[in-house]
C-alpha positions as CSV (number, residue, x, y, z in Angstrom):
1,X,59.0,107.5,91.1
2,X,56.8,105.8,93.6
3,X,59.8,103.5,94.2
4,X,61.9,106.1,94.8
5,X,59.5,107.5,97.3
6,X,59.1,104.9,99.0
7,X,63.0,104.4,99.7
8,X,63.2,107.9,100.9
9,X,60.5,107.1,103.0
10,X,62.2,104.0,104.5
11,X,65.7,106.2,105.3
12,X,64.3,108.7,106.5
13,X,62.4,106.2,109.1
14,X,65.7,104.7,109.6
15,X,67.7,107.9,110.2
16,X,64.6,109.0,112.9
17,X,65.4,105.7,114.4
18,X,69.0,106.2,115.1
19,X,68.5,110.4,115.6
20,X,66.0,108.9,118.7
21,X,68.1,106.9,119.9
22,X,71.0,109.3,119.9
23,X,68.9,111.7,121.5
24,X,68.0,110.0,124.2
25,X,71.5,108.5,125.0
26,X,73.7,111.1,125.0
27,X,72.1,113.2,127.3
28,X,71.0,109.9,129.7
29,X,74.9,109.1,129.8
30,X,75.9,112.8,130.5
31,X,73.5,112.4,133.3
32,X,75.1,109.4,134.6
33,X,78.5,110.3,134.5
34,X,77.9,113.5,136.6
35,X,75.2,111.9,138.7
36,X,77.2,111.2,142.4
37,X,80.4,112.2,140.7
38,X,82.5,115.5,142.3
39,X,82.5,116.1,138.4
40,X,81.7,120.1,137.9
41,X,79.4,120.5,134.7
42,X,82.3,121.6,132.8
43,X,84.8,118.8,134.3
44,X,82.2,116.4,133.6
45,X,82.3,117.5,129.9
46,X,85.9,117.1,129.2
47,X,85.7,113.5,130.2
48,X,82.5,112.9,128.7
49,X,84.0,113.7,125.5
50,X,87.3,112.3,126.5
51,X,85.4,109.2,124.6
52,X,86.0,108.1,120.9
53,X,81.8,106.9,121.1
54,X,81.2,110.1,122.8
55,X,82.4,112.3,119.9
56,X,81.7,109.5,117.4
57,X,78.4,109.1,118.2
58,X,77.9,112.8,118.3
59,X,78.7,113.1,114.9
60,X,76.2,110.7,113.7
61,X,73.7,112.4,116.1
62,X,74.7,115.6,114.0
63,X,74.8,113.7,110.9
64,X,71.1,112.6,110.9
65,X,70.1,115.7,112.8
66,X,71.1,117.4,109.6
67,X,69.7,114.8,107.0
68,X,66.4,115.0,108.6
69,X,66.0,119.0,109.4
70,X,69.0,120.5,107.8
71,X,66.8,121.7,104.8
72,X,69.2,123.3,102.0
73,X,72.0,124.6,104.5
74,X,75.9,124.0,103.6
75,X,76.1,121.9,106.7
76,X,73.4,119.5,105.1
77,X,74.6,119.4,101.8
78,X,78.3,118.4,103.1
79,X,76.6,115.6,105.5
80,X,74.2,114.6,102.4
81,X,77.9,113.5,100.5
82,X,78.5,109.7,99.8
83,X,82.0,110.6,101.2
84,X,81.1,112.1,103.8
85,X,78.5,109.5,105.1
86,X,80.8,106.9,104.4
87,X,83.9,107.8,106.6
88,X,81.1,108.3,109.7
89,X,79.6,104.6,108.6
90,X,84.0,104.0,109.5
91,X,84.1,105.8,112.7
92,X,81.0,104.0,114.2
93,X,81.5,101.0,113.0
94,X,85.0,101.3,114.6
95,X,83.3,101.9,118.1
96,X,81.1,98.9,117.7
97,X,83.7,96.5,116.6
98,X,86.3,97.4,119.5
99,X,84.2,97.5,122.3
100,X,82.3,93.9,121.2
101,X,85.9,92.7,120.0
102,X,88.1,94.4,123.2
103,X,86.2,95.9,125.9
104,X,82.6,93.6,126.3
105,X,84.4,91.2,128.6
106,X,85.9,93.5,131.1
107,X,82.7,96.0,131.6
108,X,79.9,95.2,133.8
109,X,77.1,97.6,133.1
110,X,73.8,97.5,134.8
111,X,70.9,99.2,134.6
112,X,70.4,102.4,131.5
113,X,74.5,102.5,131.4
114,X,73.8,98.9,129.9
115,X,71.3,100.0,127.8
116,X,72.8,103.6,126.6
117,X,76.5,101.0,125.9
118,X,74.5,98.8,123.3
119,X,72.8,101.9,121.7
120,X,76.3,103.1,121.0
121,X,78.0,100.4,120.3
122,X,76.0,97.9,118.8
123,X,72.2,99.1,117.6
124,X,73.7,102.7,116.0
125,X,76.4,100.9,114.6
126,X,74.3,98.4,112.3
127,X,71.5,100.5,111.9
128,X,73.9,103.7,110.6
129,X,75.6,100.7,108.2
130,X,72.3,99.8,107.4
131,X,71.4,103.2,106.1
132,X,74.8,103.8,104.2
133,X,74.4,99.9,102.6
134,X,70.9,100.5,101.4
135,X,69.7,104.1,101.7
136,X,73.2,106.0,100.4
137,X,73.4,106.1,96.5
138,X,76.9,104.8,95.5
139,X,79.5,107.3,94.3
140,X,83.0,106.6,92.9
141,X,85.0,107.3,96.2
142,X,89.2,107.7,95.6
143,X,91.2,105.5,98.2
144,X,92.8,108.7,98.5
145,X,90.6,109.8,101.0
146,X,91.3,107.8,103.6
147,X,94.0,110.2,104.4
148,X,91.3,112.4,105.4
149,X,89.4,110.5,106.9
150,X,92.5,109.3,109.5
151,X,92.4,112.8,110.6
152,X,89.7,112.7,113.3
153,X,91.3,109.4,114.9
154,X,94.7,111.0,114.8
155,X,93.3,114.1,116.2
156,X,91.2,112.0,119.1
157,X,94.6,109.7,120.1
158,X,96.7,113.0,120.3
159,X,94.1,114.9,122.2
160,X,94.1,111.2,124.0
161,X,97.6,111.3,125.0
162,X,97.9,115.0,125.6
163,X,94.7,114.4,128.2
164,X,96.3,111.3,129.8
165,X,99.8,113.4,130.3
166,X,97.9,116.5,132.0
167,X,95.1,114.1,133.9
168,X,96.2,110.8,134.1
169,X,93.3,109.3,132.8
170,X,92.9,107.1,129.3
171,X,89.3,105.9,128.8
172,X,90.6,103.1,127.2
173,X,92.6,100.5,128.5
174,X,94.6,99.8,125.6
175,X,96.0,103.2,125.1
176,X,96.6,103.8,129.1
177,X,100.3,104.9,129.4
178,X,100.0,104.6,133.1
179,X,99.5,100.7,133.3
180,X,100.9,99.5,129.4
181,X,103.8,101.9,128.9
182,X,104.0,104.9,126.0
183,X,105.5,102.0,123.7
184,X,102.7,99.8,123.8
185,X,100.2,102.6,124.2
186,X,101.3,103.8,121.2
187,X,101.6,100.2,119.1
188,X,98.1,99.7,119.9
189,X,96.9,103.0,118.6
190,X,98.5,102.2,115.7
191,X,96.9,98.9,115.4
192,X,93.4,100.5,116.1
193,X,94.7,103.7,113.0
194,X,95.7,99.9,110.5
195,X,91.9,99.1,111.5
196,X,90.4,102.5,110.2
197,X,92.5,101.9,107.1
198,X,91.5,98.4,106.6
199,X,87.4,99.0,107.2
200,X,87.9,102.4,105.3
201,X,89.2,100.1,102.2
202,X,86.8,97.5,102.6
203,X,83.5,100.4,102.1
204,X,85.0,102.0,99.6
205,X,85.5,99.0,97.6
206,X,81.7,98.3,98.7
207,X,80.7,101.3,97.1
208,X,82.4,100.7,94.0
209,X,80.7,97.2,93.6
210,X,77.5,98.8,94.6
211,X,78.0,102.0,91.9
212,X,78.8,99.4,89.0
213,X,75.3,97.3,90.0
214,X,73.2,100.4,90.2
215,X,74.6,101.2,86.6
């Protein structure tokens, strides 16, 4: 029992962690993006969540928000799922591994848009891992679900290309018709959707070799 206390203990430290960090770079990079900008508030917010780690980091923001405060409410028990915490451990791990894999050698950040970048897409990422890996107890999870779980990328590269259509803006080179074409555009959304599948197999089989070790 102590044990087991003590675990809880160490998660919940963990989840505090990344819930302060969360909380203090969101709003900082909200702040930055309509600082000297002829953004309007609600302008501003469009392309703010224009952003896969915008909205991805939102959810974790949410996601330990609700694991730390969310008490008995729905909303808690469906963040409180293996499955659930799992596909966001995907997402986030997804915006750490393309920006240090794609996009760290053509931005130049100075200054807190430096430091809010590696809070998004390096420290949450391993730290959220870090809490599924050792803090998350193991369920059986069904490859099946990864279905599912491709439902908020699809959804983001639609919205994405819709955006980019109507606005002419892509926040990521890679997907920006303007400059690559819709062909290629589209071939490397498809290459980033292979890379949810691929990660999204790799955890679940994690979880399946950490289930049988706990039993």
């Amino acid at each position: 029992m102590e044990i087991q206390n003590t675990t809880k203990i160490k998660g919940e430290i963990l989840l505090g962690i990344i819930f302060s960090l969360e909380l203090y770079a969101l709003p900082v990079q909200f702040y930055l993006l309509l600082k000297g900008s002829e953004f309007t508030f609600f302008s501003a917010a469009v392309r703010f969540f224009s952003f896969f780690t915008i909205t991805t980091n939102t959810i974790v923001f949410i996601c330990t928000a609700m694991l730390l405060f969310g008490g008995k409410c729905a909303m808690n028990t469906f963040f409180r799922k293996c499955t659930t915490i799992t596909a966001i451990t995907v997402y986030i791990l997804i915006v750490g591994i393309v920006f240090n894999l794609l996009l760290r050698q053509i931005v130049d950040l100075k200054g807190h848009h430096r430091i809010v970048s590696e809070i998004f897409h390096t420290v949450v990422p391993v730290l959220f891992f870090f809490y599924w890996l050792f803090f998350v107890s193991p369920e059986k999870i069904s490859f099946k679900v990864i279905l599912f779980w491709l439902i908020y990328p699809i959804i983001y590269m639609i919205y994405t290309l819709f955006h980019g259509f109507i606005s002419n803006f892509y926040p990521y080179p890679f997907v920006d018709v303007t400059k690559l074409g819709l062909e290629t555009a589209l071939i490397n959304g498809l290459f980033v959707l292979i890379a949810f599948v691929v990660l999204s197999v790799i955890l679940i089989f994690a979880s399946k070799i950490r289930l049988n070790i706990s039993n």
